[in-house]
Backbone as numpy.savetxt, mean C-alpha at the origin, in Angstrom:
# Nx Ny Nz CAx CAy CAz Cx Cy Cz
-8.87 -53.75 40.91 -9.69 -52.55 40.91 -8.83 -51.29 40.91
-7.72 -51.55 41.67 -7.17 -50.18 41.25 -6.02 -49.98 40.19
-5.88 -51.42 39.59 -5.25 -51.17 38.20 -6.29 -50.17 37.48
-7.66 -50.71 37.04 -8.69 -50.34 36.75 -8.68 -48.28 37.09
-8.72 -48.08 38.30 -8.69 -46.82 38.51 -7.17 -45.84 38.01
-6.22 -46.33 38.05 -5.18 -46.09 37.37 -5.20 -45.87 36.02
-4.97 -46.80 35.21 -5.53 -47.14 34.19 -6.63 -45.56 33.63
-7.75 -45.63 33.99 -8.52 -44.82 33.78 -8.03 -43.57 33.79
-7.56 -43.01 34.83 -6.68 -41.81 35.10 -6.19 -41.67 34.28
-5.08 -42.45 33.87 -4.31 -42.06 33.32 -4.51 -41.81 31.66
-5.67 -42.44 31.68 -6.51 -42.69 30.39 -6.89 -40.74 30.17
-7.31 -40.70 31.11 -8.35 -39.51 30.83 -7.20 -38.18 31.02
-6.35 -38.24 32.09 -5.39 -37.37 31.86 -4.55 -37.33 30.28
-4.00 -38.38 29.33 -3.91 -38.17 28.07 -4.73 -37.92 27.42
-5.86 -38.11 27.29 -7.13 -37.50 26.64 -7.12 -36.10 26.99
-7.00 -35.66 28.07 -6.76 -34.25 28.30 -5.43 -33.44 27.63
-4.45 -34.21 27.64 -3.26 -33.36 26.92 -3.04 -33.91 25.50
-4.19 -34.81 24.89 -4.26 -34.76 23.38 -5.14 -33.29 23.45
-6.39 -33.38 23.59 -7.47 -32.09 23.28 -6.63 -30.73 23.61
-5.79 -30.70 24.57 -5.02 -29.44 24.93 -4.20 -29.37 23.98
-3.31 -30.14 23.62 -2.16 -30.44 22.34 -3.05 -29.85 21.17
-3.97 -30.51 20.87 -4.89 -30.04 19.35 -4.93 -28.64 19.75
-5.75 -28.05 20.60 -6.33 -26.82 20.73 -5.27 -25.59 20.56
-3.98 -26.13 21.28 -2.76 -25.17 21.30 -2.35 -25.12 19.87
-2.52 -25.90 19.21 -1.83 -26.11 17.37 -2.56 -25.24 16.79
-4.12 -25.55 17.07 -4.94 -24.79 16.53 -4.71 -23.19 16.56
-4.83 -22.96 18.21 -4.75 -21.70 18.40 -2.91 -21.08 17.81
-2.19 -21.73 17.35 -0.73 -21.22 16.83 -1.46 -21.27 15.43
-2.32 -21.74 14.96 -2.08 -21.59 13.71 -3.63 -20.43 13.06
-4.15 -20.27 13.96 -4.81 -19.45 13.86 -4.70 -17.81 13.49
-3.39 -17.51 14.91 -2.25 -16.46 15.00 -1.63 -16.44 14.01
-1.14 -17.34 13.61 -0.20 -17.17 11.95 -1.47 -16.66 10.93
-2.34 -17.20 10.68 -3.42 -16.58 9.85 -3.65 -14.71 10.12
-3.80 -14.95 11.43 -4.70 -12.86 12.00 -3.25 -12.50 11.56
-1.63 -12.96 11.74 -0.19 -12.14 11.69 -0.52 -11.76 9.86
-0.52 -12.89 9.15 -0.60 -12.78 7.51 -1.91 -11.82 7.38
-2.72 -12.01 7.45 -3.98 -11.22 7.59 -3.22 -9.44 7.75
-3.17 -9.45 9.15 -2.74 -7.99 9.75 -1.66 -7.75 8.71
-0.85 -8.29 8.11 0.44 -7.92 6.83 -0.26 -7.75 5.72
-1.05 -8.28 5.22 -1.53 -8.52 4.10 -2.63 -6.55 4.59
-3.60 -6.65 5.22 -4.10 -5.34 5.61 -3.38 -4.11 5.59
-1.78 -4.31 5.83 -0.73 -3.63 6.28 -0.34 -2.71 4.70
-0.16 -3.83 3.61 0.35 -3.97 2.80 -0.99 -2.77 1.56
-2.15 -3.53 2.18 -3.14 -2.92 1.07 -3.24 -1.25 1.63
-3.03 -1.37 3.18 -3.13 0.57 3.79 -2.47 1.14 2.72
-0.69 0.82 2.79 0.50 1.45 2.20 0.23 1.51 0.49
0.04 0.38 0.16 -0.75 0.64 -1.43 -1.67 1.62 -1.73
-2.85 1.34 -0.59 -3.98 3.20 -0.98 -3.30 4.32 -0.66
-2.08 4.54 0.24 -1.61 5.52 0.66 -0.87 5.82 -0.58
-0.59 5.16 -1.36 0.72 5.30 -2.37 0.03 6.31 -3.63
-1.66 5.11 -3.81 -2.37 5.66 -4.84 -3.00 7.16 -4.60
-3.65 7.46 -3.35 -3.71 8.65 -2.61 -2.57 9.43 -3.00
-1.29 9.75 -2.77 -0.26 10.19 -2.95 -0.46 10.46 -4.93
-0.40 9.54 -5.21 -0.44 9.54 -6.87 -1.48 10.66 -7.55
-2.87 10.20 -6.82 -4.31 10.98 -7.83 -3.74 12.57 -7.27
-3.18 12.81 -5.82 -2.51 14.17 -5.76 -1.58 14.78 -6.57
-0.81 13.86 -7.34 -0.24 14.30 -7.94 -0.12 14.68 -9.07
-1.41 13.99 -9.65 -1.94 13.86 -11.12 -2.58 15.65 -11.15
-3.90 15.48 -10.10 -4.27 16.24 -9.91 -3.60 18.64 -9.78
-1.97 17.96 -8.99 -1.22 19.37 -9.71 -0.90 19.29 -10.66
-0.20 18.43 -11.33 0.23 18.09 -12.71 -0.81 18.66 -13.74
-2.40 18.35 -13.88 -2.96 18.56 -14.33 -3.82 20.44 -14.47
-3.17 20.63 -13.06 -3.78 21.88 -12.68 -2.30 22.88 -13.56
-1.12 22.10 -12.82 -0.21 23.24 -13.50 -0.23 23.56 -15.06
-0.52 21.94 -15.75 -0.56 21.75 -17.17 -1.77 22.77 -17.74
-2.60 22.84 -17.51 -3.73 24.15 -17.89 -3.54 25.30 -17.69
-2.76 25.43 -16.63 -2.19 26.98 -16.76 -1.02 27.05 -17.71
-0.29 26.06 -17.77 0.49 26.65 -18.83 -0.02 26.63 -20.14
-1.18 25.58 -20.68 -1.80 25.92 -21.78 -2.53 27.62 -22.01
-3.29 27.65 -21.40 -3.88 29.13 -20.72 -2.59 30.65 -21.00
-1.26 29.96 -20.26 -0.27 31.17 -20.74 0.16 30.94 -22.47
0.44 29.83 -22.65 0.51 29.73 -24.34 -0.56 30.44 -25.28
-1.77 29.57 -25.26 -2.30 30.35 -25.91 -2.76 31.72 -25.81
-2.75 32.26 -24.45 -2.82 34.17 -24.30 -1.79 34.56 -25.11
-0.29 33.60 -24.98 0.90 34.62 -25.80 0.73 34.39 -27.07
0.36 33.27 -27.68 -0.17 32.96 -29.28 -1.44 34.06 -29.61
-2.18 33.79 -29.02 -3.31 35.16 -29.18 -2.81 36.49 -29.67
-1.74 36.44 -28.73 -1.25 38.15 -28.57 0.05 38.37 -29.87
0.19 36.97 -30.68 1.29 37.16 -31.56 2.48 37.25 -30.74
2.90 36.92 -29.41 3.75 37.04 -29.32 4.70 35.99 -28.76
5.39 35.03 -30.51 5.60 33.97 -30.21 6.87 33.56 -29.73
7.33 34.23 -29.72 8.58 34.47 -29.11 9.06 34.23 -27.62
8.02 35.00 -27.15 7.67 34.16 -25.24 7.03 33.02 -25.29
6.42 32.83 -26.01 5.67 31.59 -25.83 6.81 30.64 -26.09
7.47 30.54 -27.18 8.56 29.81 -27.37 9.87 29.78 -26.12
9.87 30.72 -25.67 11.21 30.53 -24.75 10.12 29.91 -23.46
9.03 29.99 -23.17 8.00 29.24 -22.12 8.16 27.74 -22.50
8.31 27.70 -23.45 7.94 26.12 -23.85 9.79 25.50 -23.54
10.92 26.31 -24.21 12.06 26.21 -23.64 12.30 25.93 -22.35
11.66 26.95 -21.88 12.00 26.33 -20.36 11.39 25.42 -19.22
10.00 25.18 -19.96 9.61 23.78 -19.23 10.14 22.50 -19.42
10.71 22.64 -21.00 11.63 21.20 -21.50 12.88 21.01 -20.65
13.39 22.36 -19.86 14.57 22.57 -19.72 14.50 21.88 -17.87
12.93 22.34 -17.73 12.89 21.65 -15.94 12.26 20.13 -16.20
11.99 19.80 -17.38 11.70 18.45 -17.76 12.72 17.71 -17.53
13.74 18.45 -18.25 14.68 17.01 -18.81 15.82 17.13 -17.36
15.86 18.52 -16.02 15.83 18.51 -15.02 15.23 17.53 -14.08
14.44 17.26 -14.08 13.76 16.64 -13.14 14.06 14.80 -13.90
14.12 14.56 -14.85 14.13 13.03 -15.36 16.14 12.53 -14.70
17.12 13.89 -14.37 18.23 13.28 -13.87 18.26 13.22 -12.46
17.07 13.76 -12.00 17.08 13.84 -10.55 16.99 12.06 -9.79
């Protein structure tokens, strides 16, 4: 009888540190999922931040680009192509500036 009760014990105490064993695997591998998850979340912030950053930039680009159309054609209007030409000189000149930067 008290093999029997032994036995049992000891039965049910490994039954207890299999289900604990599973549960702990589980719960490690769960954490690896929310860590990739939270990176992967991490990853898509810094990407909208990037594109954010970008449509701002489109957005002066686009604003400066109309004003300088706007000064061209006032100086073409006015016949006076001569500024307009050294305008166009010198945006090529902060162009090809800015492409060695």
């Amino acid at each position: 009888m008290l093999t029997f009760v032994i036995i049992l014990t000891l039965s049910q105490i490994f039954i207890t540190y299999l289900i604990f064993n599973r549960e702990m695997h589980e719960n490690i591998r769960k954490e690896q999922a929310n860590d990739l998850l939270r990176l992967r979340l991490n990853s898509l912030k810094h990407e909208a931040e990037l594109i954010r950053n970008d449509i701002d930039t489109t957005r002066i680009l686009r604003h400066d680009l109309r004003h300088h159309y706007r000064l061209l054609y006032a100086l073409l209007k006015d016949n006076d192509v001569d500024t307009a030409l050294e305008h166009i000189r010198t945006q090529e000149a902060a162009i090809r500036d800015m492409r060695q930067i």
